[in-house]
C-alpha positions in Angstrom: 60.4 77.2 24.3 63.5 78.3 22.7 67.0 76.2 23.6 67.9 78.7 26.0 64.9 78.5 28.1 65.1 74.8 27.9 68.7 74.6 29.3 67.6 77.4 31.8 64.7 75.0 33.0 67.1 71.9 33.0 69.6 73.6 35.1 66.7 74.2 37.5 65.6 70.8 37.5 68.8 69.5 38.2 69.6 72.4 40.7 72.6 73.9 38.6 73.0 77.8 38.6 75.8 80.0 36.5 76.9 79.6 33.2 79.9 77.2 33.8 78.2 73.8 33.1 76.6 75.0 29.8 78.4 74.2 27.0 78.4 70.6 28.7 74.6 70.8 29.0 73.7 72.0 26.3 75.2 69.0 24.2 73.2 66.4 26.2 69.9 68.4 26.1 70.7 68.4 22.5 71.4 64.4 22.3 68.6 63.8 24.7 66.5 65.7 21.9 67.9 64.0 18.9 67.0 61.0 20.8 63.2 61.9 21.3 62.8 63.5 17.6 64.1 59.9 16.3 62.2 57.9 18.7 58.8 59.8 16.9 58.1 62.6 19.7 57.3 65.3 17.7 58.9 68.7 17.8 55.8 70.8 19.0 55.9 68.7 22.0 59.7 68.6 22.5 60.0 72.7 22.1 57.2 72.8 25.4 57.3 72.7 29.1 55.9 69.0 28.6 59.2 67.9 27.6 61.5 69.5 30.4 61.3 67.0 33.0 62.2 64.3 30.4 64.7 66.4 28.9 66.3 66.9 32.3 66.1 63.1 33.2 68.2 62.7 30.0 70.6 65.2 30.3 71.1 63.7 33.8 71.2 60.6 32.4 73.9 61.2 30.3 76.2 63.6 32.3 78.4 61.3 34.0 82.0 61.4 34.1 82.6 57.7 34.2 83.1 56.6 30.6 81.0 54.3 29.7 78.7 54.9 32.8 76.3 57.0 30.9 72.7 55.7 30.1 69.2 56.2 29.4 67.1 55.5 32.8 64.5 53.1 32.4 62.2 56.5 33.3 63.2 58.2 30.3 62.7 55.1 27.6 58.4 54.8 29.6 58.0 58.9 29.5 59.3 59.2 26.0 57.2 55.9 24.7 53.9 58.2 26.7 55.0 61.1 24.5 54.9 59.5 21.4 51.2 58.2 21.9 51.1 62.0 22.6 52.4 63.5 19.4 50.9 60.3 17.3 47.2 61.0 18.8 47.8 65.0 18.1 47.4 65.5 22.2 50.4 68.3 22.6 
């Protein structure tokens, strides 16, 4: 999936239409990628639909507009360890 299509399928998950949000988005789907890719998930998983629902957990995660407030759910750290047995054992 391209980044488009993966902030398209976020915005669904997180029942977000037009265009307003996405520059806002966009760098949290990005983070919440960065975070993956250095946690060992590997980037054929990431750029699937495996990865949107964790994706959209973390960009919900982290879009808060209480500073400080912002942080991984405990849901996101169990799903991404799952995903790097995934990419490790070559199950994408």
């Amino acid at each position: 999936m391209t980044q488009e299509e993966q902030l398209q399928a976020v915005k669904e998950g997180m029942n977000i239409s037009g265009d307003y949000q996405d520059k806002a988005l966009l760098v949290y789907l990005r983070e919440a990628r960065e975070y993956l890719l250095d946690a060992g998930v590997s980037k054929e998983i990431l750029d699937t639909e495996k990865a949107i629902g964790i994706l959209a957990r973390g960009v919900t995660d982290l879009w808060n507009y209480g500073a400080g407030n912002g942080k991984l759910s405990p849901y996101f750290k169990e799903r991404a360890i799952q995903l790097i047995y995934k990419s490790k054992e070559g199950n994408e």
